[in-house]
C-alpha atoms as an extended CHARMM CRD file, in Angstrom:
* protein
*
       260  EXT
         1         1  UNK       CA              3.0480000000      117.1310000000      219.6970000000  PROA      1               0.0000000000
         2         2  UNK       CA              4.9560000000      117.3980000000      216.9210000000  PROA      2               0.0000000000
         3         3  UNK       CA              5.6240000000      120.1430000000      214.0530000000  PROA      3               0.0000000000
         4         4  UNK       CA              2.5920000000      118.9740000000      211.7220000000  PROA      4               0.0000000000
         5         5  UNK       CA              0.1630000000      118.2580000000      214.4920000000  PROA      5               0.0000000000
         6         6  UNK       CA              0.5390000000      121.4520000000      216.0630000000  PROA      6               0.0000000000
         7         7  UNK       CA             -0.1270000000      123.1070000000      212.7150000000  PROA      7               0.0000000000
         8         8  UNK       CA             -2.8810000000      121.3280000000      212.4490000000  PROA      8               0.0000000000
         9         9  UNK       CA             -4.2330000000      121.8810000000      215.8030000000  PROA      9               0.0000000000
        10        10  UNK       CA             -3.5860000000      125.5320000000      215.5130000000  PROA      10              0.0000000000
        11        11  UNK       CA             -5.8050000000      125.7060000000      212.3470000000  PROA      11              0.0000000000
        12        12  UNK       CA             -8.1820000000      123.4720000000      213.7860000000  PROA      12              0.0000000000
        13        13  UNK       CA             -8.8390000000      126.1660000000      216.5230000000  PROA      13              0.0000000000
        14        14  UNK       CA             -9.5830000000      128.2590000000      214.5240000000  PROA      14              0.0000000000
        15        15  UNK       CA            -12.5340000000      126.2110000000      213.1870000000  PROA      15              0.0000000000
        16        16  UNK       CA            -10.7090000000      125.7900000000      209.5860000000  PROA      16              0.0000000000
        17        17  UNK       CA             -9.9310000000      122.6850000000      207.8710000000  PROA      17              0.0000000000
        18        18  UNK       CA             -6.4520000000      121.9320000000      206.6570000000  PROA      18              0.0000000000
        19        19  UNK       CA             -5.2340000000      122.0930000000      202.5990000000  PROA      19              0.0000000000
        20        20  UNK       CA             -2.7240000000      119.9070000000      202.0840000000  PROA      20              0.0000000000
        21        21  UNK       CA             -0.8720000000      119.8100000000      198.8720000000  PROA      21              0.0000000000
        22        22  UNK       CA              0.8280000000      116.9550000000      196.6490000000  PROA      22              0.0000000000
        23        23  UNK       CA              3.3690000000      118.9020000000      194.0990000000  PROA      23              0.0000000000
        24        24  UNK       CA              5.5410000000      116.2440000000      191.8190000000  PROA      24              0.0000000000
        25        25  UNK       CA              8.9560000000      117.5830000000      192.8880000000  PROA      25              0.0000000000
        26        26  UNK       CA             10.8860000000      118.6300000000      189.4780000000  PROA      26              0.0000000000
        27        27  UNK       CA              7.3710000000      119.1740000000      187.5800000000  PROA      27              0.0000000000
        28        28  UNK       CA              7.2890000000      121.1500000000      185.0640000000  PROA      28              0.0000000000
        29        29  UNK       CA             10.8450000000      121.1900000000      185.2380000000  PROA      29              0.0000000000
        30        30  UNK       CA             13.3930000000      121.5000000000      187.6670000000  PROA      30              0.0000000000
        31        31  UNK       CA             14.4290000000      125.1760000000      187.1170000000  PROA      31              0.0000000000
        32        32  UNK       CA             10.8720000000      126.6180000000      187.8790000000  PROA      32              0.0000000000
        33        33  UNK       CA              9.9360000000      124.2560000000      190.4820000000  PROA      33              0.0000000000
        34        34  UNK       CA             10.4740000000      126.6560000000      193.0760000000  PROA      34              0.0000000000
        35        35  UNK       CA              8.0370000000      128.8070000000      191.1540000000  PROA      35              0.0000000000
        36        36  UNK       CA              5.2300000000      126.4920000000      191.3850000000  PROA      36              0.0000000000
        37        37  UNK       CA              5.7960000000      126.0530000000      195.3030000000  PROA      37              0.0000000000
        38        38  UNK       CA              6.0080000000      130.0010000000      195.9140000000  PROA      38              0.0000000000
        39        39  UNK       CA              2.5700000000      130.0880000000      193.9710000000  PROA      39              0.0000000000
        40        40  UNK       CA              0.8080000000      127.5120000000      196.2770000000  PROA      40              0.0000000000
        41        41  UNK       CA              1.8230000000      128.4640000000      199.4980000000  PROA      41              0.0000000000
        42        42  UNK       CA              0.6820000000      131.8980000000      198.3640000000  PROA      42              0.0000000000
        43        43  UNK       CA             -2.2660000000      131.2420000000      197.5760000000  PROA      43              0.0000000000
        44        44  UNK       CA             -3.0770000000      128.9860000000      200.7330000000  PROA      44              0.0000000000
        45        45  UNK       CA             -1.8820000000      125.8910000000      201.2680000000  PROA      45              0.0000000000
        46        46  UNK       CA             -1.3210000000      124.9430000000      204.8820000000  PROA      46              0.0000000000
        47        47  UNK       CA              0.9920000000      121.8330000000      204.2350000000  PROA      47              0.0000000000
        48        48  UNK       CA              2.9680000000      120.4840000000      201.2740000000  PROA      48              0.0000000000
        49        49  UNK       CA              3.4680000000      117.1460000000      200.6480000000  PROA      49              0.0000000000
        50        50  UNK       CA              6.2760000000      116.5640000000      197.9910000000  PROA      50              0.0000000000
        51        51  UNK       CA              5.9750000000      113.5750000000      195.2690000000  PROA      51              0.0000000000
        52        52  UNK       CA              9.3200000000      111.8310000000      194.8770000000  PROA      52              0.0000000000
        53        53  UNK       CA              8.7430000000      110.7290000000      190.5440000000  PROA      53              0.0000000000
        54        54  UNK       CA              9.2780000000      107.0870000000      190.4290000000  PROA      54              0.0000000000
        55        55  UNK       CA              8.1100000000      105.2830000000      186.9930000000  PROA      55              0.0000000000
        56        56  UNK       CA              6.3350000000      102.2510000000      189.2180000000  PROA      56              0.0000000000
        57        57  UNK       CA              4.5000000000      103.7780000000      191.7100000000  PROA      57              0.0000000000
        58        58  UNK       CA              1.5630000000      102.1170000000      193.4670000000  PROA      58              0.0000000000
        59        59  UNK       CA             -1.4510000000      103.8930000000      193.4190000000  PROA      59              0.0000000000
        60        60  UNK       CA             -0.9930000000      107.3190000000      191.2140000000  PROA      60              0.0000000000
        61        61  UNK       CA             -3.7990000000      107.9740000000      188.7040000000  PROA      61              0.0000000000
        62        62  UNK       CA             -2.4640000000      109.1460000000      184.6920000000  PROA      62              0.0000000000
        63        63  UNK       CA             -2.2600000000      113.0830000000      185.7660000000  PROA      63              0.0000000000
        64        64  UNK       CA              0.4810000000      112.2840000000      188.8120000000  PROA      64              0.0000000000
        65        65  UNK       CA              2.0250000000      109.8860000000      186.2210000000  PROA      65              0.0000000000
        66        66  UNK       CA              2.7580000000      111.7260000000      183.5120000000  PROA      66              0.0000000000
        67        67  UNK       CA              4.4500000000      114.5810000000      185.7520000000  PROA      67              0.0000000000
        68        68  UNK       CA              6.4150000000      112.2350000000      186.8790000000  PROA      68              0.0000000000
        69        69  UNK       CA              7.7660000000      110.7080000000      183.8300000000  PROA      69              0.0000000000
        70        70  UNK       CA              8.3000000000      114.4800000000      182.7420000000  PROA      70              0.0000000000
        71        71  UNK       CA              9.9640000000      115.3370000000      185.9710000000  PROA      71              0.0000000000
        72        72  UNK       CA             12.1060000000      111.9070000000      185.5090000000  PROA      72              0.0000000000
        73        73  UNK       CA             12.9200000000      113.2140000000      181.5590000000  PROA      73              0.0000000000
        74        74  UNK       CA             14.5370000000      116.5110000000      183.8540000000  PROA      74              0.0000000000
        75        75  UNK       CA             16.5950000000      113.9910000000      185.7220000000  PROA      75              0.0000000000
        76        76  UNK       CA             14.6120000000      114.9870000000      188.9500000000  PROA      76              0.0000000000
        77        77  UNK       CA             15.5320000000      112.3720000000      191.9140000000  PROA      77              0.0000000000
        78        78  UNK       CA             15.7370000000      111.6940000000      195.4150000000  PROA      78              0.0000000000
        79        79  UNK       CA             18.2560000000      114.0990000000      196.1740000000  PROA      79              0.0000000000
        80        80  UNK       CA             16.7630000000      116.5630000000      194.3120000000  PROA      80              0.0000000000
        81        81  UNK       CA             13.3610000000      116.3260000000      195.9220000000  PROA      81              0.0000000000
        82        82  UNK       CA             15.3660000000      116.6270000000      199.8590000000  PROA      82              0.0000000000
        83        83  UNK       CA             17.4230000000      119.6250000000      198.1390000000  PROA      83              0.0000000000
        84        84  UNK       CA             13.9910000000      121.0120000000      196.9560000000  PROA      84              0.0000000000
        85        85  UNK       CA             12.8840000000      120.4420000000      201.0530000000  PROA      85              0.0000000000
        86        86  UNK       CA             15.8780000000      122.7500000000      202.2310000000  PROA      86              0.0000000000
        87        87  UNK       CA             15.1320000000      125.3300000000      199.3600000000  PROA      87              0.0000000000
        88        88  UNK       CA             11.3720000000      125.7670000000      200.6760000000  PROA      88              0.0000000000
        89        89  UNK       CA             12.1870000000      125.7310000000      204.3120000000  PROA      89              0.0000000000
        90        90  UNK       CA             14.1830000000      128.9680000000      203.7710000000  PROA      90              0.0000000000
        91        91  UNK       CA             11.2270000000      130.3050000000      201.8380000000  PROA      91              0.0000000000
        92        92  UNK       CA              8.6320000000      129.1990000000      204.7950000000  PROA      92              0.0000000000
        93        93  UNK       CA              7.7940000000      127.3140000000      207.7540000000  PROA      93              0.0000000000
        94        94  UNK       CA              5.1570000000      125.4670000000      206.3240000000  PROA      94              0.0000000000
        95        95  UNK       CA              5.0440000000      122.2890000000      207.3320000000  PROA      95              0.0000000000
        96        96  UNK       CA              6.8360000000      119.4030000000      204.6660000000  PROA      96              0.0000000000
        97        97  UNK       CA              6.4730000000      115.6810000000      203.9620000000  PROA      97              0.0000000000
        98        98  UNK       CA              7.9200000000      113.5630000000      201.5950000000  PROA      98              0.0000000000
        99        99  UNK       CA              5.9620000000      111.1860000000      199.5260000000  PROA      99              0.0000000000
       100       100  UNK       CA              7.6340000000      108.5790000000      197.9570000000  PROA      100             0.0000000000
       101       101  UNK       CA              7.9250000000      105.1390000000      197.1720000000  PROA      101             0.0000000000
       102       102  UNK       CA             10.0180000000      102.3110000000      199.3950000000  PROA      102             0.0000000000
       103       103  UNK       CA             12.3930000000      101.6220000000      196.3790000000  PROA      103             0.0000000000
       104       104  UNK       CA             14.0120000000      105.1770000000      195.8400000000  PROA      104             0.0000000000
       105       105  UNK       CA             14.1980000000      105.2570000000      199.8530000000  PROA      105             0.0000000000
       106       106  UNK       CA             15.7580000000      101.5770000000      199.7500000000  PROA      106             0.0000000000
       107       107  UNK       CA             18.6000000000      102.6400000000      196.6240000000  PROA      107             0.0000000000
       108       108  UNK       CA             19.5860000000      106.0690000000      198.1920000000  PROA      108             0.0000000000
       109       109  UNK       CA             20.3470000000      104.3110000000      201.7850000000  PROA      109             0.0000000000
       110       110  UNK       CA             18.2940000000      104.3180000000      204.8840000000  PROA      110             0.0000000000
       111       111  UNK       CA             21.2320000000      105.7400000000      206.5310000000  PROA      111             0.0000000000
       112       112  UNK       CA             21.5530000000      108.5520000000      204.1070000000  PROA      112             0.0000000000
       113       113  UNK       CA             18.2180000000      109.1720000000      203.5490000000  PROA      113             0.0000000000
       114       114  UNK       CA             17.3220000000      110.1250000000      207.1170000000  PROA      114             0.0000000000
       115       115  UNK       CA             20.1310000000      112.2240000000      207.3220000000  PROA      115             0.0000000000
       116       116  UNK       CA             19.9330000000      114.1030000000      204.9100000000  PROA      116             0.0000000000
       117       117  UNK       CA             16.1950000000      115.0200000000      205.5070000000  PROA      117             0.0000000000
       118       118  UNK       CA             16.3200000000      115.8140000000      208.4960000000  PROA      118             0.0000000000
       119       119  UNK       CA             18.8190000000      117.6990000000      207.8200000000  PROA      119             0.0000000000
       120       120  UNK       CA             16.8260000000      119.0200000000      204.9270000000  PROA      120             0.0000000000
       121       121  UNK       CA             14.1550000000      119.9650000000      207.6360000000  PROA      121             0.0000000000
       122       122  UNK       CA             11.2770000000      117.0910000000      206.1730000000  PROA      122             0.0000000000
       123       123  UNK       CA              8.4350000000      116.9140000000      208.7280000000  PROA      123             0.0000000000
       124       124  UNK       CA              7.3600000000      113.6150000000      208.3280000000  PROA      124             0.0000000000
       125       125  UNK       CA              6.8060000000      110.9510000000      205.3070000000  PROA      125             0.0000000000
       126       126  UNK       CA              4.3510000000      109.2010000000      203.5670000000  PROA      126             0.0000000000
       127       127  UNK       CA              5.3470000000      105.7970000000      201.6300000000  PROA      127             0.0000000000
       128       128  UNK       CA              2.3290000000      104.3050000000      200.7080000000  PROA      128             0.0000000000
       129       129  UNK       CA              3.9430000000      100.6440000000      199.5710000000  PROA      129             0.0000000000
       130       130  UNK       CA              5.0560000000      100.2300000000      203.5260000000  PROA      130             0.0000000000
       131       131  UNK       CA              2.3260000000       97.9620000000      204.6940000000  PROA      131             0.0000000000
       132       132  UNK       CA              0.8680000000       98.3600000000      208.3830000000  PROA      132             0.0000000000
       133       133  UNK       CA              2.6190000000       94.6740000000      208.5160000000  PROA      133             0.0000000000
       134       134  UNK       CA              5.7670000000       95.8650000000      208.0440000000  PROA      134             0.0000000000
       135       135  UNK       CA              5.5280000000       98.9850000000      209.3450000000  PROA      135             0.0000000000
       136       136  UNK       CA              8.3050000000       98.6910000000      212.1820000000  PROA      136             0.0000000000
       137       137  UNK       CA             10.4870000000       96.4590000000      210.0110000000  PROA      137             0.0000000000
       138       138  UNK       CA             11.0750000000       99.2580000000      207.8420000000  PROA      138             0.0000000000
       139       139  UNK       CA             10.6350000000      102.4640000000      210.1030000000  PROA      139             0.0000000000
       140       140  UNK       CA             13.5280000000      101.5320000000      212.6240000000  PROA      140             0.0000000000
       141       141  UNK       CA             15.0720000000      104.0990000000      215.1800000000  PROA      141             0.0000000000
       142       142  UNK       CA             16.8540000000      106.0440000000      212.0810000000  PROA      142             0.0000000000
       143       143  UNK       CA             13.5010000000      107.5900000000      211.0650000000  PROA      143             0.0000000000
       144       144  UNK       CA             13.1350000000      109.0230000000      214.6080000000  PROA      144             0.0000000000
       145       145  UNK       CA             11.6270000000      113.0360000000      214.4390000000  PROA      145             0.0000000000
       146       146  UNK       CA              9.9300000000      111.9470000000      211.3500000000  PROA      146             0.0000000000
       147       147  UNK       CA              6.5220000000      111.8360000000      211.1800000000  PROA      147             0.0000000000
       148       148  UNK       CA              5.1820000000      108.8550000000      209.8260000000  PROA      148             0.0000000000
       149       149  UNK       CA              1.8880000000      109.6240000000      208.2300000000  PROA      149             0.0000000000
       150       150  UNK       CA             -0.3200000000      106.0020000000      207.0440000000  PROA      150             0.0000000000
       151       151  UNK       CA             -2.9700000000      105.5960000000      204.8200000000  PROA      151             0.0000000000
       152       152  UNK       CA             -6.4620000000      104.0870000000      205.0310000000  PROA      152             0.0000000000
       153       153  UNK       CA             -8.6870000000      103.0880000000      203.0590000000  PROA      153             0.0000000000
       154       154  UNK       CA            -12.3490000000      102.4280000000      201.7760000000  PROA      154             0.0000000000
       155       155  UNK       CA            -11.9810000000       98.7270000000      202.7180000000  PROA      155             0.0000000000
       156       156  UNK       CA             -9.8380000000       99.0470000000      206.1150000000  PROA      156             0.0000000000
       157       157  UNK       CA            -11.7430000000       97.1340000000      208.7390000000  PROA      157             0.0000000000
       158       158  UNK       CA            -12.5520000000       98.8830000000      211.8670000000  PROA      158             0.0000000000
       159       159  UNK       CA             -9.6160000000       97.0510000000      214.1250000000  PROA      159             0.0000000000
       160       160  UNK       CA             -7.1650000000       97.9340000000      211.1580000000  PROA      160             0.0000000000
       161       161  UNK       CA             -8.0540000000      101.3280000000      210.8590000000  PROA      161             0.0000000000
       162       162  UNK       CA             -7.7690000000      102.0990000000      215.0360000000  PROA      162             0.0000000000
       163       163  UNK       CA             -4.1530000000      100.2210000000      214.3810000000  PROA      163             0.0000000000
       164       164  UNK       CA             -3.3210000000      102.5890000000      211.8200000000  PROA      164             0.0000000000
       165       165  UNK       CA             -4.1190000000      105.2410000000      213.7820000000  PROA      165             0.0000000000
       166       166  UNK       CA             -2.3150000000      104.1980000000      216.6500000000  PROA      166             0.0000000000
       167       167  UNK       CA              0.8590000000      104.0850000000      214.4040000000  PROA      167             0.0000000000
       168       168  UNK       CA              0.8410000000      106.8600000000      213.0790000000  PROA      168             0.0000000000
       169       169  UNK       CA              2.2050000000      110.2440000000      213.4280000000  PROA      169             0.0000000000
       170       170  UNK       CA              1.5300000000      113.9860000000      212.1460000000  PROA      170             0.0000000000
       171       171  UNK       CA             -2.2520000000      113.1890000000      210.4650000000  PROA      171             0.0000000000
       172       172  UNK       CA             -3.9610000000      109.9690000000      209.2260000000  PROA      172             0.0000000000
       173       173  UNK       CA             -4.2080000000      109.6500000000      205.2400000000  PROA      173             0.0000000000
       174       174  UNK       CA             -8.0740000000      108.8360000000      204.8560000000  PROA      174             0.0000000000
       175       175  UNK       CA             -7.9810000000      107.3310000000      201.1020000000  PROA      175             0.0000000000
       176       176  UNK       CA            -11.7900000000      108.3630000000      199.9140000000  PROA      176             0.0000000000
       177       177  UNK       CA            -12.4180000000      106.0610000000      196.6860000000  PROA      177             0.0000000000
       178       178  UNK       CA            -11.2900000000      102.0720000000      195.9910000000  PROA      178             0.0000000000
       179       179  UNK       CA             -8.3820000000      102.8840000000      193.0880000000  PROA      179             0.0000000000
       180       180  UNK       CA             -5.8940000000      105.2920000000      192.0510000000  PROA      180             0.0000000000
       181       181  UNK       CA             -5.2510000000      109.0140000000      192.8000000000  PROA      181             0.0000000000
       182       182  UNK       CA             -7.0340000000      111.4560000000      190.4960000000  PROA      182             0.0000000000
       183       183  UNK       CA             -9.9470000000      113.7550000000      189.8910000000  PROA      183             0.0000000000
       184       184  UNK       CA            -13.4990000000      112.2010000000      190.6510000000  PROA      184             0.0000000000
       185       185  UNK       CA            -16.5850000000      113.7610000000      189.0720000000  PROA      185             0.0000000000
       186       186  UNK       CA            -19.2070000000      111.7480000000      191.4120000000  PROA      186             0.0000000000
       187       187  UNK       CA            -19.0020000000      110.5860000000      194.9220000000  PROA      187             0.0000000000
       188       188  UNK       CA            -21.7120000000      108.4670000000      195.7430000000  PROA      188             0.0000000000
       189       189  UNK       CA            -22.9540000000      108.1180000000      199.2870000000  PROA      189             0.0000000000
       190       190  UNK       CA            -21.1290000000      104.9980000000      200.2170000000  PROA      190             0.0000000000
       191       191  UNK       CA            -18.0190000000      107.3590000000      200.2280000000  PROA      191             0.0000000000
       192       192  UNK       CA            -19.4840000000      109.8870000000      202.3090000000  PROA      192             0.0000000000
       193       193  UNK       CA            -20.4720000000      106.8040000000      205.2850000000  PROA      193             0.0000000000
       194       194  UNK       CA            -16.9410000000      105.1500000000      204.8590000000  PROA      194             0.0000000000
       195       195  UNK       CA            -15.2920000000      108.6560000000      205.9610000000  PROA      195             0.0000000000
       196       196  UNK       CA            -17.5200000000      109.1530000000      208.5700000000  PROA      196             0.0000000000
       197       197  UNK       CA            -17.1300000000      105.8130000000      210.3590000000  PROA      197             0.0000000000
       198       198  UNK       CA            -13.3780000000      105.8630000000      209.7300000000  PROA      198             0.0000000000
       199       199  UNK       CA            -13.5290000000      109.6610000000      211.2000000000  PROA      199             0.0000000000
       200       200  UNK       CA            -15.3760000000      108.0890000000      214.1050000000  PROA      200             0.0000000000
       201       201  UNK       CA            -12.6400000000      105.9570000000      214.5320000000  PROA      201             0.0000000000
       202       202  UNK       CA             -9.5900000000      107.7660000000      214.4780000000  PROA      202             0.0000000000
       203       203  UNK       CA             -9.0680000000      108.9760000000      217.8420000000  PROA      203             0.0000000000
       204       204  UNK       CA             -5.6580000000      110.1440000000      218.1170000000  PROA      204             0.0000000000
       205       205  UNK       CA             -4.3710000000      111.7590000000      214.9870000000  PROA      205             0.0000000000
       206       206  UNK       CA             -6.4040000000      114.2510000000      213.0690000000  PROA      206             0.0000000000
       207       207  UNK       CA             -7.5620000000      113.0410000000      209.6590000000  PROA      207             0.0000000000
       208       208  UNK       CA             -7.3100000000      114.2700000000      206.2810000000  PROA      208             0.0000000000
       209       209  UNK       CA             -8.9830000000      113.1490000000      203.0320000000  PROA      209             0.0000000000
       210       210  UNK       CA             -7.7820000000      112.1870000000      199.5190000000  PROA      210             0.0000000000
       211       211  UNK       CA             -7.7950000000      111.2450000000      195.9910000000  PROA      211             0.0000000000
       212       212  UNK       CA            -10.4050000000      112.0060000000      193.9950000000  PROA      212             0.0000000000
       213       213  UNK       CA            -10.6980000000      116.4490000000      195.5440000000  PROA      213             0.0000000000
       214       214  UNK       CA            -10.7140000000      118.6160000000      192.5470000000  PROA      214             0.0000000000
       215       215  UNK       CA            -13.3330000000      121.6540000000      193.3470000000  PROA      215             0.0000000000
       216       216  UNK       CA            -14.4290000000      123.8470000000      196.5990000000  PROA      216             0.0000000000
       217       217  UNK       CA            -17.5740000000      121.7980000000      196.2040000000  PROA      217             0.0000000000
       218       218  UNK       CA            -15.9800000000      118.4600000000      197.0410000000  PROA      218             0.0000000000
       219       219  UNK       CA            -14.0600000000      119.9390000000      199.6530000000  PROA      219             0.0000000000
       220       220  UNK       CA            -17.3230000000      121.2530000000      201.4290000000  PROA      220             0.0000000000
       221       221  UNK       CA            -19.1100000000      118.0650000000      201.2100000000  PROA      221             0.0000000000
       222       222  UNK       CA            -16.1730000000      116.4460000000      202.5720000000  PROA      222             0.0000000000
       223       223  UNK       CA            -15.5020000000      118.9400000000      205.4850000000  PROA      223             0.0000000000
       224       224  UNK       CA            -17.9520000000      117.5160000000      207.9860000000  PROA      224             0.0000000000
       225       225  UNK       CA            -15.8070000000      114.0100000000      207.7600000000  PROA      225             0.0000000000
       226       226  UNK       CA            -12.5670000000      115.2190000000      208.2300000000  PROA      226             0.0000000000
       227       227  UNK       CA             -9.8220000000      117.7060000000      209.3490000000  PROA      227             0.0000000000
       228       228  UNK       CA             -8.5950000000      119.0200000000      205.7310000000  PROA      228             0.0000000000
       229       229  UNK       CA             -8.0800000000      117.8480000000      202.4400000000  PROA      229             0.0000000000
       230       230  UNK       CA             -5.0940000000      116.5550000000      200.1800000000  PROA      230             0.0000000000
       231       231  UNK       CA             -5.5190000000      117.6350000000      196.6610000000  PROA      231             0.0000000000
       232       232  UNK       CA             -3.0530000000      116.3430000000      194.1380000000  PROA      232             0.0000000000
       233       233  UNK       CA             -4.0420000000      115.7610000000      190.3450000000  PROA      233             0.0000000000
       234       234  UNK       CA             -6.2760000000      118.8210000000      190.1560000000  PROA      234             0.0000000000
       235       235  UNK       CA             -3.1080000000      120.7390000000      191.4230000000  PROA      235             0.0000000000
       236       236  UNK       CA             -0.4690000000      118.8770000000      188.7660000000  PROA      236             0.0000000000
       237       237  UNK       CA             -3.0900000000      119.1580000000      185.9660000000  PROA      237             0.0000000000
       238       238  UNK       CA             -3.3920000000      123.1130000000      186.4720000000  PROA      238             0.0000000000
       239       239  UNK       CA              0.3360000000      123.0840000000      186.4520000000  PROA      239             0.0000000000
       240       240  UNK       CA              0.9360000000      121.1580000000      183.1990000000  PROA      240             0.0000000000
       241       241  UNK       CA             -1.6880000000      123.6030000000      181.5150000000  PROA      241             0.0000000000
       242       242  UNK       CA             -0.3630000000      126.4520000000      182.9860000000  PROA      242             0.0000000000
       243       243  UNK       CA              1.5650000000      129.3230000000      181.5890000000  PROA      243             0.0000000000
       244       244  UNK       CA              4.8690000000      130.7660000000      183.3180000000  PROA      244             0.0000000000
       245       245  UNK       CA              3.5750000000      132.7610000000      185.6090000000  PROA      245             0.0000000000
       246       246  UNK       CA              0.9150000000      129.7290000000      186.6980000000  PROA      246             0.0000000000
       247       247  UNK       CA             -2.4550000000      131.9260000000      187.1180000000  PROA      247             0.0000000000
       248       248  UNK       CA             -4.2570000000      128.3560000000      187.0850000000  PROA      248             0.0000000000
       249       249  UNK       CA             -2.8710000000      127.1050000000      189.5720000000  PROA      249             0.0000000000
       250       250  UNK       CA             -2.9450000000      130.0380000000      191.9010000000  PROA      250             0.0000000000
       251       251  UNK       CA             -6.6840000000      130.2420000000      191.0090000000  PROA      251             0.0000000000
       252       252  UNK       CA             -7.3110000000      126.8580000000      192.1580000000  PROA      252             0.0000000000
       253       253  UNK       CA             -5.4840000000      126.9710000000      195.5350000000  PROA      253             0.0000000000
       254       254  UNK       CA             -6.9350000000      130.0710000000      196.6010000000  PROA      254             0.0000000000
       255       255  UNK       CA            -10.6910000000      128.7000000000      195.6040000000  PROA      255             0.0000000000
       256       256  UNK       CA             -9.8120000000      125.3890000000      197.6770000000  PROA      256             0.0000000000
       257       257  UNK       CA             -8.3950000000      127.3270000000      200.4960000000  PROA      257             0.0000000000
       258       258  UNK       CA            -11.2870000000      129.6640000000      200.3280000000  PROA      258             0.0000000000
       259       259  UNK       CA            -13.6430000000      126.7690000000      200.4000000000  PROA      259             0.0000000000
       260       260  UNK       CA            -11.9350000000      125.7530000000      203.8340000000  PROA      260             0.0000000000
């Protein structure tokens, strides 16, 4: 079992769902960063999962966009975001992934990418743009002790998603709408019986929802479907709203973790 399952199990037990949360790394700015992440664990997140900015990502709604163009303008990039890894690790042993698209991965070197997070201490990754089809063309020996976490989504088929889960490693990344990542104000019930038959399928990983979570209230009509939640935008919009000492944002974590 590795690091993020066992977290996960261990919460699990004690009949809690898991909050998982996307921060753009660099966002608001690079110097109070750190600030942000203190003020989420704090408040209750169980697992971090740390946006690498890239201006062409593949499925990130306006909010997640604009911090990263912002975090970009800061000259935030890949080695930034593994330095950012180490930083938190010495703060806590929550568990880390980095999210990120192929291309950065690709320019700063397979070689010297695994290194140096795993030296960094990164859990496991999540590259969305990594088809299941060229899943082990890409994730070769070098990303051994790294969890590989895979999404899924509204229109997986049944064999596809059981394949997913098969691959994958630490949790599996339930996408909840058709589209890009942001805050949804409706979820109509055709949602609500895609999660539950790809929660039926999943039968080795544990399985976490997201895109679209803003409020306690999604989260508890989501929590018979699932394991925990991944909550992005809502997170990045308090953030970009936020004063100094980010009240918002620590308001909002500790209502979603409450809501767990």
């Amino acid at each position: 079992m590795t690091f993020i399952q066992q977290r996960i199990e261990e919460i699990s037990k004690n009949n809690k769902k898991v909050l998982s949360i996307f921060l753009t790394a660099g966002y608001p700015s690079k110097k109070s960063f750190m600030d942000v992440v203190k003020t989420v664990i704090d408040n209750g997140a169980d697992i971090l999962e740390i946006g690498v900015p890239f201006g062409d990502s593949l499925a990130d709604g306006p909010v997640v966009q604009e911090s990263f163009i912002e975090a970009l303008k800061d000259g935030t990039n890949l080695k930034d975001c593994i330095n950012f890894i180490a930083e938190i690790k010495s703060y806590s042993d929550i568990p880390l992934l980095l999210m990120s698209s192929a291309n950065p991965v690709s320019q700063y070197g397979i070689d010297n990418f695994t290194t140096d997070s795993k030296n960094a201490g990164v859990d496991g990754l999540i590259i969305p743009d990594i088809p299941l089809e060229e899943f082990d063309d890409f994730f070769d020996e070098r990303f051994a002790s790294l969890d590989k976490v895979i999404l899924t989504t509204p229109t997986s088929s049944e064999e596809r998603i059981k394949a997913i889960d098969k691959k994958s490693n630490g949790f599996v990344y339930c996408v909840s709408i058709v589209g890009t990542t942001g805050m949804r104000d409706y979820f109509d019930e055709c949602v609500l019986t895609n999660l539950e038959r790809t929660y039926k399928t999943i039968e080795k990983n544990k399985m976490l929802i997201g895109f679209g979570i803003k409020s306690g209230e999604d989260i508890k009509r989501f929590a018979p479907y699932c394991d925990g939640v991944i909550v992005g935008s809502a997170v990045v919009k308090s953030i970009g709203s936020d004063n100094e000492k980010f009240s918002a944002t620590s308001d909002l974590v500790k209502s979603l973790s409450e809501a767990l």
